[in-house]
C-alpha positions as CSV (number, residue, x, y, z in Angstrom):
1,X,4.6,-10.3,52.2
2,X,5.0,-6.7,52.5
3,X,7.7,-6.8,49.8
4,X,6.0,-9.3,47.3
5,X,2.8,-6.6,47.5
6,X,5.0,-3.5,46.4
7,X,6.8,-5.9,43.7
8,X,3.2,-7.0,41.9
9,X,2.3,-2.9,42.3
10,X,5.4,-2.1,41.4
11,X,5.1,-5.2,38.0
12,X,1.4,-3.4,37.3
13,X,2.6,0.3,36.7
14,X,5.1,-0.8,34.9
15,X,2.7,-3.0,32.4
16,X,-0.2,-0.2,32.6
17,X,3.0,2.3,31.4
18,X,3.7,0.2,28.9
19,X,0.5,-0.4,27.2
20,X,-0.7,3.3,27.5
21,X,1.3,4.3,24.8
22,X,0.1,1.3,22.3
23,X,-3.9,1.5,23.3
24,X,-3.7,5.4,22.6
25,X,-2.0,5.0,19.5
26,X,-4.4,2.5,18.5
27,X,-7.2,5.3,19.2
28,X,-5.5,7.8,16.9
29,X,-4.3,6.0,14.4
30,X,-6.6,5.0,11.3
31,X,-7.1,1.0,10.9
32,X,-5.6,0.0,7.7
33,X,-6.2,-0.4,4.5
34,X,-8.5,2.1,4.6
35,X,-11.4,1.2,2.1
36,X,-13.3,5.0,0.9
37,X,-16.1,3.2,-0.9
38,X,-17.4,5.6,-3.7
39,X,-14.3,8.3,-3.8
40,X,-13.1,9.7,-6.9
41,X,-9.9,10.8,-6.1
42,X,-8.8,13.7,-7.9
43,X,-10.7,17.4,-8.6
44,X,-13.7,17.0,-11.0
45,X,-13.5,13.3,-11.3
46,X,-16.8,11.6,-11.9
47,X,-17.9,8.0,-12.3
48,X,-20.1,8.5,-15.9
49,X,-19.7,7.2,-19.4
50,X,-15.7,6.3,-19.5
51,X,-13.7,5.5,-22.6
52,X,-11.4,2.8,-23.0
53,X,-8.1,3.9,-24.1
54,X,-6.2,0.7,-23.6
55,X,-7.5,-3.1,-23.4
56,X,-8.4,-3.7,-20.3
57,X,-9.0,-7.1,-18.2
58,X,-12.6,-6.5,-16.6
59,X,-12.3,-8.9,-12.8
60,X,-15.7,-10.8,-11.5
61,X,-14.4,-9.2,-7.7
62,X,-12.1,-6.4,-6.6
63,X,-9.3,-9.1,-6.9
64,X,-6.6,-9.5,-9.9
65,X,-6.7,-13.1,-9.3
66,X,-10.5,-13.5,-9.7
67,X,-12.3,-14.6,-12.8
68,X,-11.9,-12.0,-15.6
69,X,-15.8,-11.2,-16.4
70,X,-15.1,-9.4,-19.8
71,X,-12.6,-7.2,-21.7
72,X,-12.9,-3.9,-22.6
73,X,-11.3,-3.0,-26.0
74,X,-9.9,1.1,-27.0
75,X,-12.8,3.3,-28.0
76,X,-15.0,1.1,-26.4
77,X,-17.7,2.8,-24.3
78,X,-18.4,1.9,-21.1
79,X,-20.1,3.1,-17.8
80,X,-18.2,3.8,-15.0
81,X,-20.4,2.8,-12.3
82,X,-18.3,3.6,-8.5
83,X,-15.0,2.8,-6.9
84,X,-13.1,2.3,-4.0
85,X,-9.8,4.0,-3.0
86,X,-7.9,1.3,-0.8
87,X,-5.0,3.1,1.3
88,X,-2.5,0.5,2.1
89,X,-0.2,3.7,3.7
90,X,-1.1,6.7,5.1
91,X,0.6,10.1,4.9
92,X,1.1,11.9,8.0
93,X,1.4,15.4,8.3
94,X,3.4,16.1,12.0
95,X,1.9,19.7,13.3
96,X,5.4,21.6,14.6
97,X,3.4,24.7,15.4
98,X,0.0,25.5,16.9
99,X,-3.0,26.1,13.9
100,X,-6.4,25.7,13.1
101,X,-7.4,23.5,10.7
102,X,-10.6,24.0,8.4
103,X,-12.8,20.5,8.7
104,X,-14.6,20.3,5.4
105,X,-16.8,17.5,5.7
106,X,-19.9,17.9,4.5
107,X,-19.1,21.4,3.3
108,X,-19.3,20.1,-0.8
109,X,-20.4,22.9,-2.5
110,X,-21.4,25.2,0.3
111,X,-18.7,27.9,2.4
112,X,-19.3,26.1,5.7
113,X,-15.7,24.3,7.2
114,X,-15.5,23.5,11.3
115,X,-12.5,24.8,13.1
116,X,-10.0,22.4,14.4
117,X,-7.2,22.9,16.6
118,X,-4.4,21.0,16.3
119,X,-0.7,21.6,18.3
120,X,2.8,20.5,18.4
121,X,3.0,16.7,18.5
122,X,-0.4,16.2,16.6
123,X,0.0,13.8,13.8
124,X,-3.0,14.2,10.8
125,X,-3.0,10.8,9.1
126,X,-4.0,11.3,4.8
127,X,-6.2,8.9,3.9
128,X,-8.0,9.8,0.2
129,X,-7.0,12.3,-2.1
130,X,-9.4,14.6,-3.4
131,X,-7.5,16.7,-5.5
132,X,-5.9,20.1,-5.4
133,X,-4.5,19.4,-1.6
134,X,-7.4,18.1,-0.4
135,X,-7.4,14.7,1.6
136,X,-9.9,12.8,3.5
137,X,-7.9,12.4,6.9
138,X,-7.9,11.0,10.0
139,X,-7.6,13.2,13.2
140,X,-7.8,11.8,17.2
141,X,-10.0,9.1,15.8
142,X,-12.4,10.9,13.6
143,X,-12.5,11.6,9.5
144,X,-12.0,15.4,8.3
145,X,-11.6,16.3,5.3
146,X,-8.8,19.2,4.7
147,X,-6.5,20.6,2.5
148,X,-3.5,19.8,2.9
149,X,-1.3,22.5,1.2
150,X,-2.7,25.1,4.1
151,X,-0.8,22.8,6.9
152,X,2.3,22.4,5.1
153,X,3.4,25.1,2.6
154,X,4.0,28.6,2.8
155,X,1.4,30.3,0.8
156,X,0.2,34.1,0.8
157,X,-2.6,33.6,3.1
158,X,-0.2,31.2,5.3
159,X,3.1,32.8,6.4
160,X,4.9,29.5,7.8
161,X,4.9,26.2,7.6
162,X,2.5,24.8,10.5
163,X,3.0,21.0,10.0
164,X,6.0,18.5,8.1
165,X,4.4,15.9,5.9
166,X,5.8,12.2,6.1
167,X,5.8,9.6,4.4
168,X,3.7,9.6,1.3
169,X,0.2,8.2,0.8
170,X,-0.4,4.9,-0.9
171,X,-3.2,3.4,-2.3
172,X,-5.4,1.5,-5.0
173,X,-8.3,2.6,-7.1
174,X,-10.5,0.1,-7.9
175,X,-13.3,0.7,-10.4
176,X,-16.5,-0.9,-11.0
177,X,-17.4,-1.0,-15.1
178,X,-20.8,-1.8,-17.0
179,X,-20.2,-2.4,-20.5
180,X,-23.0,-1.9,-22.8
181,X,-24.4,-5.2,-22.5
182,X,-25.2,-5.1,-18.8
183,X,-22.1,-6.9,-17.3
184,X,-20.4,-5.5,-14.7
185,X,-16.5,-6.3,-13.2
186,X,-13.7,-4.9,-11.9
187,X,-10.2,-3.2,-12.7
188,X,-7.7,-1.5,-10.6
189,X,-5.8,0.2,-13.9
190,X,-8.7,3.6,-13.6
191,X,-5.6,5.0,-16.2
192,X,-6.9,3.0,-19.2
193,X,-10.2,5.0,-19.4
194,X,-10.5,8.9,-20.4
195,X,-13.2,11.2,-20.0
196,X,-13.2,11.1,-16.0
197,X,-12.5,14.4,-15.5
198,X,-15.8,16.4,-15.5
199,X,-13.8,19.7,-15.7
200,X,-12.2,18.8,-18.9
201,X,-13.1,19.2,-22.6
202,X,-16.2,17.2,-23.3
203,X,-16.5,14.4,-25.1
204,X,-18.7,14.0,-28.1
205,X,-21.4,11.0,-27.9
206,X,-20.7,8.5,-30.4
């Protein structure tokens, strides 16, 4: 009796320190793909009127395979209503040495940031590019938003390399475009429309 009680106890810590592991991995890790449901993923970039640089297929649903709505021909103007950034794979950047991380979340446009500590061990999972190093991230559970470059490259206000980054981020861009007679659709090819970038030369109205 004795011995089939210490077997079962002896069974349970073995299954508890198995599944430990897995459940707080599952805590820290982000749930994938990762849908960011209005990013525009590089410095400057801005959902406004968009010109159509190569024909493009315009879908009924965020879905290649859906019905194709309308077709957007070169020169063609057309509004670039929102998008979504789907990461299918996140980067991670593996902290080797003890930092603190600026959280900007929030901060657009302001000087605020929170202070995060990270140490050895700590994984930061990238999640959206934002251009210019900066990610939306996952860290212990919770979105940040940090750049990147200050965790992983040697820089003059940085004197060592605080963190490795592996593997690289993956992910789609899905855009949402009006054409001029009110219909509205979807394309994953954002690269077939110019004037995006709010910091470049402006374009003149037709």
């Amino acid at each position: 009796m004795i011995r089939r009680l210490v077997k079962s106890l002896w069974l349970l810590a073995l299954l508890i320190a198995i599944l430990i592991p897995f459940t707080a991995d599952a805590q820290t890790r982000p749930h994938l793909p990762y849908e960011d449901v209005g990013a525009c993923p590089f410095e400057c970039c801005t959902y406004r009127e968009w010109i159509v640089n190569k024909s493009t297929p315009i879908h009924r649903n965020r879905n290649n395979n859906s019905p194709v709505v309308f077709t957007v021909a070169p020169r063609d103007r057309v509004q670039g209503v929102t998008g979504v950034v789907i990461t299918t794979q996140s980067g991670e950047i593996r902290i080797t040495r003890p930092i603190t991380i600026q959280d900007y979340t929030g901060s657009q446009g302001t000087n605020t940031s929170r202070a995060i500590q990270a140490r050895p061990g700590d994984i930061i999972y990238l999640l959206t590019s934002q251009g210019e190093g900066s990610y939306k991230a996952w860290f212990k559970g919770k979105t940040i938003t940090i750049n990147a470059i200050d965790v992983t490259e040697q820089t003059q206000s940085v004197p060592a390399r605080y963190g490795r980054r592996i593997p690289p981020t993956r992910s789609i861009w899905w855009v949402q475009i009006k054409n001029r007679q009110g219909q509205t659709g979807w394309t994953d090819q954002p690269a077939n429309f110019d004037n995006k970038d709010a910091c470049g030369v402006p374009v003149d109205p037709p």
